[in-house]
Every structure is written in C-alpha cells, then in structure tokens.
C-alpha positions in Angstrom: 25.1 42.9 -80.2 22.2 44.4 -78.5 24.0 46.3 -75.9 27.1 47.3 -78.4 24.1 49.0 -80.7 22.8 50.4 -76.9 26.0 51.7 -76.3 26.7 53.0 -79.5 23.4 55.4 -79.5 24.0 56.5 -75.7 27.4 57.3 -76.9 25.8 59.2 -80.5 23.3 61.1 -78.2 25.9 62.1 -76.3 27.7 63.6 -78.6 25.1 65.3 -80.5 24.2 66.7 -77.0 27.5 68.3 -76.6 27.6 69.9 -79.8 24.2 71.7 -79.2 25.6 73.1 -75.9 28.6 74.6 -77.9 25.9 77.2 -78.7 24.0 79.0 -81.5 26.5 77.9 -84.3 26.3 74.6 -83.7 22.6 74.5 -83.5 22.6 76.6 -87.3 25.0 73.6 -88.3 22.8 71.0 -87.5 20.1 72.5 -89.3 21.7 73.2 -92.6 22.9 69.4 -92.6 19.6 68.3 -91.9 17.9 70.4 -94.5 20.3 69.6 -96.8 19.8 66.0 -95.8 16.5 66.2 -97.2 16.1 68.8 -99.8 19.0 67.2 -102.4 17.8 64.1 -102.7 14.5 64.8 -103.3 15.2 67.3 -105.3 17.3 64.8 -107.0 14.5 62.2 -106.9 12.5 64.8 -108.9 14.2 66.0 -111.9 15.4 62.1 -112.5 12.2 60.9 -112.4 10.6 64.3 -114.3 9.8 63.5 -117.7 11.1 66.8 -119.5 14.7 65.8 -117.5 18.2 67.1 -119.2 19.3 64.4 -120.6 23.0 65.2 -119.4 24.3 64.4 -116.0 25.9 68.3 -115.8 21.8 69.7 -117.2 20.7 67.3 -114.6 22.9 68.5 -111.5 22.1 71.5 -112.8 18.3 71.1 -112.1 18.8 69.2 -109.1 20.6 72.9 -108.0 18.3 75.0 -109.0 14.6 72.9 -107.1 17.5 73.0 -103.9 18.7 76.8 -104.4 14.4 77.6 -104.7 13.8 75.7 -101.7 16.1 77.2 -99.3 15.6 80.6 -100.7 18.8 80.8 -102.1 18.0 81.7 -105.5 18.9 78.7 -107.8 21.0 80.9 -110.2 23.1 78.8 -113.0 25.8 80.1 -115.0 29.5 80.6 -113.7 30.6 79.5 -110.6 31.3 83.6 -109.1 27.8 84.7 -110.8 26.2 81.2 -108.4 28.4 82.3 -105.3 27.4 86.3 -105.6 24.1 85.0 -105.8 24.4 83.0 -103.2 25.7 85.3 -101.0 22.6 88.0 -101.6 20.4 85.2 -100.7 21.9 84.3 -97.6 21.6 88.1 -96.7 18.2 88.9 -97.4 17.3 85.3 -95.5 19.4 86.6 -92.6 17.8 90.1 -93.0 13.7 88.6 -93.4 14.7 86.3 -90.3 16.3 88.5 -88.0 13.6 91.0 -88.5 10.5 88.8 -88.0 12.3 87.6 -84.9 12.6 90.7 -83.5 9.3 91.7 -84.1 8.1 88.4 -82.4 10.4 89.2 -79.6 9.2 92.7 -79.1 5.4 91.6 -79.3 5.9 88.3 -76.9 8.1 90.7 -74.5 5.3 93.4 -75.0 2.4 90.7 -73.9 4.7 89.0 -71.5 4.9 92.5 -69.5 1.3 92.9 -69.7 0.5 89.6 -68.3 3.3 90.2 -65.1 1.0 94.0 -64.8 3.6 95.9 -65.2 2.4 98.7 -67.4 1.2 102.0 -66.0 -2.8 102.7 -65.1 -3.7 105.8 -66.7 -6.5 106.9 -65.0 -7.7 109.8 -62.5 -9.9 109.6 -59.6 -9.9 106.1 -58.9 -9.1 104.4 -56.2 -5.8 102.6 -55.2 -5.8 99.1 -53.0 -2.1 99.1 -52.0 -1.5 95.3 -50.9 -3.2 92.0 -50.4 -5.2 90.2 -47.6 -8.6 88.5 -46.7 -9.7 92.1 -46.6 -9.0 93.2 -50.1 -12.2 91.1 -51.8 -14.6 93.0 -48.9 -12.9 96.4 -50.1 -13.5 95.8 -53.7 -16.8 94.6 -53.5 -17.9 97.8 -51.4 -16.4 99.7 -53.6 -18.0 97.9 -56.9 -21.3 98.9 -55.4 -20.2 102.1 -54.3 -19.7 103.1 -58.0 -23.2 101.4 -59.0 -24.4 104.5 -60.1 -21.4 105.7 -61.4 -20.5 105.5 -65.2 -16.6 105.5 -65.1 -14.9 104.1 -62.1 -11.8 101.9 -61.2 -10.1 100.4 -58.8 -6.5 99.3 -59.2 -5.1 96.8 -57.3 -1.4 96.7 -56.7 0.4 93.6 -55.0 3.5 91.7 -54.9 1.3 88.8 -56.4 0.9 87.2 -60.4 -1.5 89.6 -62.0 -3.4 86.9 -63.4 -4.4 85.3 -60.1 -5.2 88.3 -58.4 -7.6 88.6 -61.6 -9.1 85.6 -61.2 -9.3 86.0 -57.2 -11.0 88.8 -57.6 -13.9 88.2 -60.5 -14.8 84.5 -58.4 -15.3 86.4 -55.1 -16.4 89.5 -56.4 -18.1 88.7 -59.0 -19.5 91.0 -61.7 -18.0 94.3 -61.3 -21.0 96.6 -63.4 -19.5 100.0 -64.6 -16.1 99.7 -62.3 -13.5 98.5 -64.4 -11.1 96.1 -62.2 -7.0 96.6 -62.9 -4.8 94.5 -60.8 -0.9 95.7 -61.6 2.2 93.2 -60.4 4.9 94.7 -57.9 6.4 95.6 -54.4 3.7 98.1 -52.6 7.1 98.9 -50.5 9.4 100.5 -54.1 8.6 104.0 -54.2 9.8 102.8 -58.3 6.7 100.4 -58.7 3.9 102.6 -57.0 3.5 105.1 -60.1 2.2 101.6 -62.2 -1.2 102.6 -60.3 -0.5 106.0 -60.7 -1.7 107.1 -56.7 -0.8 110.9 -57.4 -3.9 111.2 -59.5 -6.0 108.5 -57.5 -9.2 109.9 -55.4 -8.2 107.7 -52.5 -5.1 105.2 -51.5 -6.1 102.4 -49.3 -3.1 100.7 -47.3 -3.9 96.7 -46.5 -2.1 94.9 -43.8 -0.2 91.7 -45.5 -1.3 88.7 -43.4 1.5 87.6 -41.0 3.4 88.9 -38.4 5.2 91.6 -40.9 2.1 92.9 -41.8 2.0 96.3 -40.3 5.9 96.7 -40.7 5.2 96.4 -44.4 1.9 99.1 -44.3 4.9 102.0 -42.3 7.2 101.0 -45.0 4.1 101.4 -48.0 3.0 104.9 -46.6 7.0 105.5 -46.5 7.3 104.6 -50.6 3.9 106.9 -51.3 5.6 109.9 -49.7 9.0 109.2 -51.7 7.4 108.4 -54.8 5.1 111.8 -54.3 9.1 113.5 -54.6 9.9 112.0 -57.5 6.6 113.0 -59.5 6.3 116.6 -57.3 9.2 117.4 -56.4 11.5 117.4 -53.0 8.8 120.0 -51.8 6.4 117.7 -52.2 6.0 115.6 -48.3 6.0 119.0 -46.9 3.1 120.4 -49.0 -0.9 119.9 -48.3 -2.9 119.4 -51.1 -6.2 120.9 -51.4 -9.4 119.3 -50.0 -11.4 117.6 -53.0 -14.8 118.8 -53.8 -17.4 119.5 -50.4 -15.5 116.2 -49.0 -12.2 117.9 -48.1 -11.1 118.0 -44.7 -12.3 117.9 -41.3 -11.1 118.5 -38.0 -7.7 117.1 -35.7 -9.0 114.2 -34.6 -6.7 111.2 -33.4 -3.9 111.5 -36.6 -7.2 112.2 -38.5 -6.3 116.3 -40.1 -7.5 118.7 -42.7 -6.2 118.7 -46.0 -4.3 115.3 -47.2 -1.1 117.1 -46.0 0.6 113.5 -46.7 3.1 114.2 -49.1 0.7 111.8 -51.6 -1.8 114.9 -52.3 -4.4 112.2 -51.9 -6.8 110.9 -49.3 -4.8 107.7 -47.9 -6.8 105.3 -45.6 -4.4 102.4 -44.2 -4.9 99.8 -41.2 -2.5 98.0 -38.9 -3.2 95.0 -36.4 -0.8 95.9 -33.5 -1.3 99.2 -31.8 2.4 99.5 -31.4 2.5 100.4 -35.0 -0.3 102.9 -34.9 1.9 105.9 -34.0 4.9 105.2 -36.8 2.0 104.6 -39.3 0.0 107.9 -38.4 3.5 109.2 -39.3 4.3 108.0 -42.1 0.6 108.9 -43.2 1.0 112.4 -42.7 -1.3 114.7 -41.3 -4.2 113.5 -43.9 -4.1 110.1 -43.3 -6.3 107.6 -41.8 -5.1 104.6 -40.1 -7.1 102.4 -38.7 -6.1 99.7 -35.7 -7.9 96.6 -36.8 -7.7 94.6 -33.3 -8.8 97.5 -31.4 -12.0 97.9 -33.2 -12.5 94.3 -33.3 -12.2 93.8 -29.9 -14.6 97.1 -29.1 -17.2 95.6 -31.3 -17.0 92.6 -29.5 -17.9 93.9 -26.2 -20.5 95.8 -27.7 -22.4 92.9 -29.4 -21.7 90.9 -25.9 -23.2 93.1 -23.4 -26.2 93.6 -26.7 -27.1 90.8 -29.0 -27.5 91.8 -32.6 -25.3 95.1 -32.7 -23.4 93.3 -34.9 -26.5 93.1 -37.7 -26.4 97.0 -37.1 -23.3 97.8 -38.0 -23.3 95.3 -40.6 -26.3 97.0 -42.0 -24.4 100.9 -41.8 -20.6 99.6 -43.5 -22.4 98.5 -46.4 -22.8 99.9 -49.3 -25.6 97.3 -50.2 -28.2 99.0 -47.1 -28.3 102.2 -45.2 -24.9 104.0 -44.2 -24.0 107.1 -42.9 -23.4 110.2 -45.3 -22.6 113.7 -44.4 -24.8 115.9 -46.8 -25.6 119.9 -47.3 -29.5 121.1 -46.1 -29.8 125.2 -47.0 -33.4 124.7 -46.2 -32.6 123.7 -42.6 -29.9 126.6 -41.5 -30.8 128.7 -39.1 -33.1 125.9 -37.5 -32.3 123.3 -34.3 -30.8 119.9 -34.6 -33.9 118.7 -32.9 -36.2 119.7 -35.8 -33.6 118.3 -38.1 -34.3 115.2 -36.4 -37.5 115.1 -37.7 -37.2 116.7 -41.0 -36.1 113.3 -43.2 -39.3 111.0 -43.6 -37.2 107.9 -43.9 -33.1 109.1 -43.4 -32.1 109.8 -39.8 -29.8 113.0 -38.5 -27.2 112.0 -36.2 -24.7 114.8 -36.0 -23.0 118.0 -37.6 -20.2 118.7 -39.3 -19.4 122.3 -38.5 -17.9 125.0 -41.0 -14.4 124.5 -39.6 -14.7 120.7 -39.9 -15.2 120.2 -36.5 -17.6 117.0 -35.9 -20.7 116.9 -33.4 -22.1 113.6 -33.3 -25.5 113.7 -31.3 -25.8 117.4 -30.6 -27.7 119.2 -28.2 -31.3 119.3 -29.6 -30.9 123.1 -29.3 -27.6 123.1 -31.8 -28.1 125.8 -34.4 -27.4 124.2 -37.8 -25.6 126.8 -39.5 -25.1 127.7 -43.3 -22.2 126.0 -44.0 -22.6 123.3 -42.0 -22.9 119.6 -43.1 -25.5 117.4 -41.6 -24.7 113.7 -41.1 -27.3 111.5 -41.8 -27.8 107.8 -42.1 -29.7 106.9 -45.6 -30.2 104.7 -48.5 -27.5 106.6 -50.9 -26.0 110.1 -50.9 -29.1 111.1 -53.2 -32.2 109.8 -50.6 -31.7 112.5 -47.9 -35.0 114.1 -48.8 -36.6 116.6 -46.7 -40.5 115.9 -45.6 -43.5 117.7 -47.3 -44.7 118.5 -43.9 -43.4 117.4 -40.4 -44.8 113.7 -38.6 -47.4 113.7 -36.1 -45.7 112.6 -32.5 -47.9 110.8 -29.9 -47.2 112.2 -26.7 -49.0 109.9 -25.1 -47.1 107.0 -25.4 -44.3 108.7 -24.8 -42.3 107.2 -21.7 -40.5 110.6 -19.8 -39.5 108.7 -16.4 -37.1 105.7 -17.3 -37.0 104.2 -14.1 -33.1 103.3 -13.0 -32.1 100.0 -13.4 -30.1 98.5 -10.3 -26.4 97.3 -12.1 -25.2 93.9 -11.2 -22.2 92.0 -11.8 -22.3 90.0 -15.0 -20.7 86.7 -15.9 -18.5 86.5 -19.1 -16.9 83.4 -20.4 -14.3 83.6 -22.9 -13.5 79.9 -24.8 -10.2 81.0 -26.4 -7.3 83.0 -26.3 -5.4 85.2 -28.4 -3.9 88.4 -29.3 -7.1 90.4 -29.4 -8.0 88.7 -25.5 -6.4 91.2 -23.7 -7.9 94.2 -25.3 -11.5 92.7 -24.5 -11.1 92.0 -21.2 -10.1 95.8 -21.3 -13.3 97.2 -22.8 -15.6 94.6 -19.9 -13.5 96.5 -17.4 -15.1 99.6 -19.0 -18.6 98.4 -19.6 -19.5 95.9 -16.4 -20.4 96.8 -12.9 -17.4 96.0 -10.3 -17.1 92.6 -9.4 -18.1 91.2 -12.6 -16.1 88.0 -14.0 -14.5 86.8 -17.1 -13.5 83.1 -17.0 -11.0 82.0 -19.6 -10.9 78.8 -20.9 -7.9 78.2 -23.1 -4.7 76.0 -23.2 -2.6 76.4 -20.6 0.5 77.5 -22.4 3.3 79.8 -20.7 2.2 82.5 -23.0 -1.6 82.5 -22.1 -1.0 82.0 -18.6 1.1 85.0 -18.4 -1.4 86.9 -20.3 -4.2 86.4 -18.4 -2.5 87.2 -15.5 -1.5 90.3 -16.8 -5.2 91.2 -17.8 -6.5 90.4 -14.5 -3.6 92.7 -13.0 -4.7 95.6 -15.1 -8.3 94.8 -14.6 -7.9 95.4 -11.4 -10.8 95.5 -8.3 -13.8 96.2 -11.4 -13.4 92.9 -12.8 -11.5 89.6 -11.9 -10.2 87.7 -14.7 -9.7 84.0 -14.5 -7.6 81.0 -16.6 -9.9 77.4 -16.4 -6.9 75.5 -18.4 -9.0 73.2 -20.9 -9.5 72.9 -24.7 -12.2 74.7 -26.5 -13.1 72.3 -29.0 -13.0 69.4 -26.6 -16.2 68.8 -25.5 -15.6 67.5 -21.8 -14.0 71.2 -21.3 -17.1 73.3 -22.6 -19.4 70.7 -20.5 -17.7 71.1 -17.6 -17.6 75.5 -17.7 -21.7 75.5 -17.9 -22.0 77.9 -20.2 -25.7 78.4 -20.0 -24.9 80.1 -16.4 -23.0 83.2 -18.3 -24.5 86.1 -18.8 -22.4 86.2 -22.4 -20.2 83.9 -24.2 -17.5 85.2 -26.5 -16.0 82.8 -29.0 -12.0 83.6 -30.5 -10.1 81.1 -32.5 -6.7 81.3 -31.9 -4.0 83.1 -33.8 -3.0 81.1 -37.1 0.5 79.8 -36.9 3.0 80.6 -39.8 4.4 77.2 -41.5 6.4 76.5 -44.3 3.6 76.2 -46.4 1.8 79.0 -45.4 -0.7 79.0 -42.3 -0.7 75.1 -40.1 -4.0 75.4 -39.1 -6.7 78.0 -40.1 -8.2 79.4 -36.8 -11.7 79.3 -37.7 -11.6 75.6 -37.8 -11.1 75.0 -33.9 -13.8 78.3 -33.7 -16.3 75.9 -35.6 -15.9 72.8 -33.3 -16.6 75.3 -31.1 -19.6 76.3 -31.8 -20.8 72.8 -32.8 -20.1 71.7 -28.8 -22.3 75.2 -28.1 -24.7 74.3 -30.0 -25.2 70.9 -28.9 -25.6 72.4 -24.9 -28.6 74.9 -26.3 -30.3 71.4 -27.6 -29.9 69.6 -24.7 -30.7 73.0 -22.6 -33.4 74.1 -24.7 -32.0 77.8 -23.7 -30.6 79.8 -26.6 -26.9 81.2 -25.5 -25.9 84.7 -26.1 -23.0 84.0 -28.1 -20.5 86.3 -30.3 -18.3 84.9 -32.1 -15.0 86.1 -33.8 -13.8 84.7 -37.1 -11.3 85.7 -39.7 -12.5 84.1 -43.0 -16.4 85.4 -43.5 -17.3 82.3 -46.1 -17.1 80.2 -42.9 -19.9 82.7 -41.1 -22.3 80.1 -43.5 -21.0 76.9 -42.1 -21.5 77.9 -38.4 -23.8 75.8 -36.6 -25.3 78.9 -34.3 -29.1 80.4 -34.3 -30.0 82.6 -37.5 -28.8 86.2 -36.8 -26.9 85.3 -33.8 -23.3 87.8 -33.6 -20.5 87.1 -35.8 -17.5 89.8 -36.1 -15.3 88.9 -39.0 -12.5 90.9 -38.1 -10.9 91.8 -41.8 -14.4 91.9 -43.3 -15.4 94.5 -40.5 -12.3 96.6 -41.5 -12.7 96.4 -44.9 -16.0 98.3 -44.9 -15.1 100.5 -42.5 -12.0 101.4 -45.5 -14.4 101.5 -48.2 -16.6 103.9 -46.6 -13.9 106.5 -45.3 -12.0 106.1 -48.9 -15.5 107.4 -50.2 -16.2 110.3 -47.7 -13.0 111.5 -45.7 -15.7 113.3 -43.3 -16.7 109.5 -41.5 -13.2 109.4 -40.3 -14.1 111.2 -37.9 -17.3 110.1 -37.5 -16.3 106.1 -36.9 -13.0 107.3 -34.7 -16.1 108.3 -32.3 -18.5 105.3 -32.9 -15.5 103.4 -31.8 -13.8 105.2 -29.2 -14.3 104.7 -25.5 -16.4 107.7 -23.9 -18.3 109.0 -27.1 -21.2 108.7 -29.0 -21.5 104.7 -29.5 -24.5 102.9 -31.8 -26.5 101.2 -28.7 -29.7 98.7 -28.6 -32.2 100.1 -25.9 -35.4 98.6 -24.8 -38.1 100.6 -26.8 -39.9 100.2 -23.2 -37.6 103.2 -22.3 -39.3 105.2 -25.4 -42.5 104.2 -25.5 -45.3 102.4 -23.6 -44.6 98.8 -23.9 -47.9 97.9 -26.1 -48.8 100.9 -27.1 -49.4 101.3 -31.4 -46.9 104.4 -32.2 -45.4 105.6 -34.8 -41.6 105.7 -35.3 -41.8 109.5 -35.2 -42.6 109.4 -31.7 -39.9 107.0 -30.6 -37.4 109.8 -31.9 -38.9 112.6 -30.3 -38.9 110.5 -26.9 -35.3 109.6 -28.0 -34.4 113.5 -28.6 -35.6 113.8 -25.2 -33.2 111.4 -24.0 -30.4 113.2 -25.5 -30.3 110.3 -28.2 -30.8 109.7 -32.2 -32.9 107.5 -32.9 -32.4 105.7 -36.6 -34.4 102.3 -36.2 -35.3 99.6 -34.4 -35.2 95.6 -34.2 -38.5 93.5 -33.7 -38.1 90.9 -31.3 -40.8 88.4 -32.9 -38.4 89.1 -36.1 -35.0 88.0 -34.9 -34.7 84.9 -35.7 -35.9 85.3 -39.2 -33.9 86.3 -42.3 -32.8 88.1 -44.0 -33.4 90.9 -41.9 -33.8 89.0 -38.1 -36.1 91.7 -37.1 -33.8 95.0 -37.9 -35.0 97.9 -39.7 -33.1 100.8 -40.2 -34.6 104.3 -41.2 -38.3 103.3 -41.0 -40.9 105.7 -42.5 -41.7 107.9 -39.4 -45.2 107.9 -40.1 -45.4 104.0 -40.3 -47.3 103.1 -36.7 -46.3 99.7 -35.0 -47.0 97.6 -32.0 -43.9 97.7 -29.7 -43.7 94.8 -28.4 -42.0 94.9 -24.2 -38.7 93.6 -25.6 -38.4 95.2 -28.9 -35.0 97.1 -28.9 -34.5 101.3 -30.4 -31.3 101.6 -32.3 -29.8 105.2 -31.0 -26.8 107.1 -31.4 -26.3 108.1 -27.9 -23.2 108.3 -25.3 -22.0 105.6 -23.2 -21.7 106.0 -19.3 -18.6 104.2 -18.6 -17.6 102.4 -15.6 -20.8 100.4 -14.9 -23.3 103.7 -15.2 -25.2 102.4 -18.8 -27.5 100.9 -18.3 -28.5 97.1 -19.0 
C-alpha cells in the first residue's frame, strides 16, 4: 500500500510538473485554483459562523461572494448576473493593469541595477585617467596614481576589464586600500570592442594606460586595444580623426622623436596613451598602433637591464624604487625664469634639497646630464629629482663647497673578468646575458644552472653564440631548488648571483605552478650557504608577485626586481608627465645616461667631514649629477638601508671609504666603467 501511495505521488508530481512547463497560462491556472481553494471556504467559514449572517442560503452565498470578490480584488458586486460579470470584468482589468505596471517598473529598476552591477554604464568624467586591462600590474598603477592625486581634490581612475565589476572592486580597495580624494570606477567589458571603450569615456581622459593581460596573448591583446582606441576615436571624431594630432596639454605637451616616443598625442585617441608589452617582437606593431604619441614600453627589456644594473651594483634597485614612487623623491621636469641665461652647472647647485639632472629644450628635445657649460634658456624645462612637483625651490644663497676634500685624480681601476652565476632560466635569460656582454670585461663568465630541457639547452647555446669572445656562457644541468645542485655550483666564488623563477605554465585552471615559489626555495638554499659561510652573497633576485618580496628569506635591503611592479611605476609616472618618456627611454637604454652607485672615494677624501654640496661639485667635475648617496654602516637597516636621496647640501657628513654617490652619469660600454 506504501509503494502504490509512492507511486501515485511520483506519478501526481509528475503531472503537475508537466503542466507548469506548458507555460505562463498554466502557471496563472494553478494559481487561481489555489486561491480559490482557500479564499471560498473561508470566506464561507466566516459569514456561517458570523452572528449578523442572512438567514437564507441565497443572502448567505451572497455574502460568501462578496468577502471572496473583496479578497481577490474583484469587487464583490451583487445584483444581476450581467451587472456581477461587467463588474467582474473591470476588475480583472484594472488587476491586470496595477500588475503589469508594477512589474514593469520592477523589471526596469532590477534591469537598471543589474547593468550597474555588470559596469556597464558610461563614466562621465574629464581628465582622468584610463587603466585599459587587468594584470599583477594594475594594483601598483592604481596605488601610484592614488598618491599621485593626494593633493588633488577631484581625481579618478577608471578601470576597464573584461572581468565582474564587483571583483575588480573588491580587488582593488583590499590591495589598494583607501583611495583619499581619487574616486575608483571599475566598468565591465572587452578592452579590444572599439563599442565598449567609450563606457570609460578615453576621448576626454588625461592619459590611457594599456596593460598587458597575463599569458601568452598578452601583448597580442595590447596591438589589438590601441587598434579599438583609434577606431573608437572615429566613431566619436570622425573618420579624420587617426590622422589628426591633438594638441599638447598644459606645459606637459610634447617632447622630442625619441624611440616611437613623438610630439603631440598624434594617436588618433587625442590623449596621452602609455601601454607595455612583454615580447619585443611586439614592440614595433604596438608603437603602431599607438600612433606617433604613444608610449610603449617593453617590460622584459627593462627588467632584464635593471637586473644587470643591480648585479654589477648592489642596492640600485632601492634607488630606483625610491624615484618610481610617488611615495619618495621622483623626477619632475619643472620651469626656473630665475635661472635662464645661467649654466647647468650653477643649476646644479641652485636647489638646497632637489637635484638638476637634465634639460628639456624649447623644441622638446631632452639633455639628460648636460655639459656643465649648457645655457639654460627661457623656455627651457629643467628636470629635477624632488619631493613633489611643488618642492623645487631655489636657495636663499648658494652652498659653500670644500675644495679640499675634493678628489680631482680618480686613479684607473684595472678591469677584470667577473664571475656571474645565473640559478634559472627563462624568457628574460637571454636578454641578460646580453646586457653582461655589454657591461663585463672580456672573458668574463656566466654559469647557468637550470633544467636541462631541449628548450634551455638550445637557448643557452644560442646566448653563448651571440655573446661571442666578451663573455662565455655555460649550461651546469641541475635544479635550482634542490639543494645538492646550489651546493655543488659554490656560489660564494661568484662575483654576483642572479636569481629567475621560471616562466608560469598555463593550466586549465589557470597558472600550474606560480614561479615565485621555486624562486623562494631558492633563496632559502642561498641563504642557508651565507650561514654556513658567514659571507653575505650579492644576490638579485627576480620575482613576479611583490607580496612574496616579504616572505624572502635574503638580508634586509638586499635587490629584488619585481618585474610588473617595476613597470607599473614606470606607467604611472609617464601617464602623469609625458616629458619622463623620454627621460626613462634613456635611464634605460644601453649607451646613455644610466642612474650608477660610485664609490664616494672617487668624490671625496675617504674620511674626510664634507658636505653634500661638495660631492656634486666634484661630481659636476666628473661630468656627473649627483642626487644622493647610500651609507654603508646604514645598509642593512630599514626602512631606508642607508639611502638618502636629495640630502640638504649644506648637511656635512663623514664619508665613510665604501660609502657609495648616486649620479646620473654615462656608461662606458664594453668593459670601460669602471667597477
């Protein structure tokens, strides 16, 4: 009996189920039976039970229709059966009418918050800047740029991804973090749909900044982005619109031809558009698609530049850390009437505590660490490293220079080969052992020590081919993170050790193995040979994800270059003053003007008590800019580990024999700079 009742309500539930799918009219069935299941016989229940009742069954029915007919709205009326129905009928219209209207208004304010919630409403703002895109480096850029607007009353930065507006929301405010007077909009969509750009509205942005996606379509994606900015500029412009240059903004407009980098945002977006890429094959088809005002930026070329740099000089990293910032010192280009007409080298001693590194000439030409005898004309920009763009104060009256302390003869230091070893291997490998080949003195050595896949082997062949005679390159087959490998190298007999994590590897759930993991077992096995040593190793590491600089087990300040971090700044920075393009294309280009550490022996008398006024005049002597220095005794102490950019040049010090001068000066390539 059991079953048969099972059976019998599988079967009921069955149907019921079926008449529901039949659609809307089925479902309005149901309900008017089940309303009617309930409302008669209460209503019945109630006027037989009431004590003022008709006392005939017709007066009775009569009330029983009239507590239904109230309840469902549809009136109640008594009297003749057409005079019920008409009545009836008007009910059923105005129910229909009241229903249908309060659903649509329901539907039009869920649709309206729905579309809200998915960020697809338009920004309607002007001057603000545009993050195109989403990677590791987005956080860094909006946190620059948060602090860049400190002091400004009403900024924004609009975000646009193909991500859920609500996560990127939260993302942002947890890494981030309070965002002051910058109002934070994150909008829904395809950066690559010339249709969904105008949600952020980049015609009337102040700056565009293009992020490479993470994964191997990355910078495919950034050509196709600067592609859908140019085609959306011709639907708001016009088809004349990708041929036309829009005029410079404000005293930050334009500067000279430099690398892709032009005057004007002649992009076809008539705003200042900053982008990156990884690979450099995509540098070219990006510059393109940038126009003639764009900036694009190659990420691993950088990276691997400031890798080198922090190798062959421990601590450049903290430098240049210290100048992408927004947070310390960076570089600003500003306007001095009061020095035109006068040298370079008395502007270098004009600021009490900014420091002049170069000139931006009338015609936007850029002249990073002049000639001391460079006339700074009137319409000329000086670029200066300072606090903020409102710190570049001139002195009440000029510094007093010691001359002498001064060192003039720098004796020549005899080059030798140096000894790198490189634990890891990836895309970015290749491009360092380039920049040693630049740097080192000929028959230096970089020893790899990687897994010995087809793919690396090949590749470090093909680096010690084009290294050529200058430097031999080397493949020691063994695993980084294994600690019979790192053992066995002896890695306190390098000169410099170089850390890389390997490139992350695409799964079906997103990255298999994050490549700062293997970097940390790394450094765990390094650090475990300087206890056992008790001889701290110059090491630099590279990692992608800056939250794990804090779990590295190396000494306090030692180098770290977080590659997306790094870039980020470097975006921030140029989206707020087009005139650093050029400025960083230099820093970082082979055969210019680089950011060095230099013994301050080569300055000053090694324990001698000068002030910092005199290490830049014996640095303008040099041909060099000074703008700080790092104390030795001070390095291994935060926060600052001994580095202090733009001193007070009247402040006196004891310089210490291996205290190090930060200077802006040029690099002698192919083993001529000195140690």
């Amino acid at each position: 009996m059991a079953r048969r009742r099972s059976r019998w309500g599988k079967r009921a539930g069955y149907w019921f189920d079926n008449t529901l799918a039949r659609g809307a009219y089925a479902l309005i069935g149901w309900l008017v039976l089940a309303c009617l299941a309930v409302v008669v016989p209460v209503s019945a229940l109630m006027v037989w039970t009431a004590r003022d009742a008709p006392a005939t069954l017709p007066g009775k029915l009569a009330r029983v229709w009239h507590h239904a007919g109230d309840t469902l709205r549809l009136g109640g009326l008594v009297g003749p059966p057409a005079q019920v129905l008409l009545s009836v009928i008007l009910a059923l219209v105005a129910l229909i009418y009241v229903s249908a209207l309060v659903g649509l208004i329901t539907a039009g304010v869920n649709e309206r918050m729905a579309a809200l919630r998915r960020g697809r409403s338009t920004v309607l703002e002007d001057g603000h800047v545009v993050v195109l895109g989403w990677s590791e480096q987005v956080f860094t850029v909006v946190a620059e740029l948060v602090a860049a607007n400190a002091n400004q009353r009403r900024a924004a930065v609009a975000v646009l991804a193909d991500r859920d507006k609500t996560a990127m929301e939260d993302a942002l405010h947890i890494k981030v973090g309070p965002t002051g007077g910058t109002r934070l909009i994150c909008r829904s969509g395809s950066t690559t749909d010339p249709a969904v750009l105008p949600r952020v509205s980049p015609h009337t942005a102040g700056a565009v900044l293009v992020l490479p996606r993470d994964g191997p379509s990355g910078d495919a994606e950034v050509v196709k982005t600067l592609l859908a900015l140019r085609a959306a500029a011709r639907a708001a412009y016009g088809p004349d619109a990708a041929g036309a240059a829009a005029p410079p903004g404000g005293e930050d407009g334009g500067h000279g031809d430099v690398d892709g980098v032009a005057d004007g945002t002649a992009n076809g977006t008539g705003v200042w558009v900053v982008a990156a890429v990884r690979d450099a094959r995509y540098r070219l088809a990006a510059s393109l698609a940038a126009g003639e005002g764009g900036v694009v930026l190659e990420t691993d070329d950088i990276t691997a530049r400031l890798i080198v740099q922090s190798a062959r000089r421990p601590g450049l990293s903290l430098v240049y850390q210290e100048l992408l910032d927004f947070e310390g010192d960076e570089f600003y280009t500003v306007r001095e009437p009061a020095l035109a007409g006068r040298t370079f080298g008395e502007a270098l001693l004009a600021y009490a505590t900014s420091s002049a590194v170069g000139l931006v000439r009338a015609d936007g030409a850029l002249a990073l660490n002049p000639p001391s005898e460079a006339v700074i004309g009137a319409d000329d920009r000086i670029v200066v490293v300072t606090r903020d763009d409102d710190t570049a104060v001139l002195a009440e009256r000029p510094p007093v220079v010691d001359e002498a302390v001064i060192v003039t003869d720098v004796p020549a230091e005899r080059r030798r080969p140096e000894r790198v070893l490189l634990l890891g291997w990836n895309r970015r490998a290749p491009l360092i052992v380039g920049r040693l080949r630049r740097y080192t003195a000929p028959g230096s050595v970089v020893d790899v020590v990687a897994e010995a896949t087809v793919t690396t082997a090949a590749a470090v062949r093909a680096a010690d081919t084009d290294a050529g005679a200058a430097l031999s390159v080397a493949l020691r087959p063994g695993d980084p993170a294994d600690q019979g490998t790192v053992d066995a190298v002896d890695a306190g007999s390098y000169d410099s050790v170089i850390v890389l994590g390997p490139d992350p590897v695409p799964g079906p759930g997103g990255v298999t193995e994050e490549p700062d993991d293997r970097t940390l077992v790394t450094l765990l096995l390094l650090r475990a040979l300087e206890a056992a040593s008790g001889r701290e190793l110059p090491v630099v590491t590279e990692m992608t994800d800056d939250r794990n600089r804090a779990l590295a087990p190396v000494s306090p300040g030692a180098d770290f270059i977080v590659s997306g971090k790094l870039i980020g700044l470097l975006m921030a920075q140029i989206s707020q003053n087009r005139h650093l393009a050029v400025v960083f294309h230099e820093l970082f280009s082979a055969g210019g003007n680089e950011i060095l550490l230099r013994p301050s022996s080569h300055y000053v008398r090694a324990g001698a008590t000068a002030s910092f006024a005199t290490v830049v005049e014996a640095a303008r002597r040099h041909g060099e800019c000074a703008i700080g220095y790092r104390d030795h005794a001070g390095a291994a102490h935060g926060p600052r580990y001994g580095l202090w950019v733009n001193p007070h040049k009247e402040t006196a010090r004891r310089w210490a024999d291996r205290d190090e001068v930060i200077v802006v000066a040029t690099v002698r390539l192919g083993g001529a700079e000195e140690g």
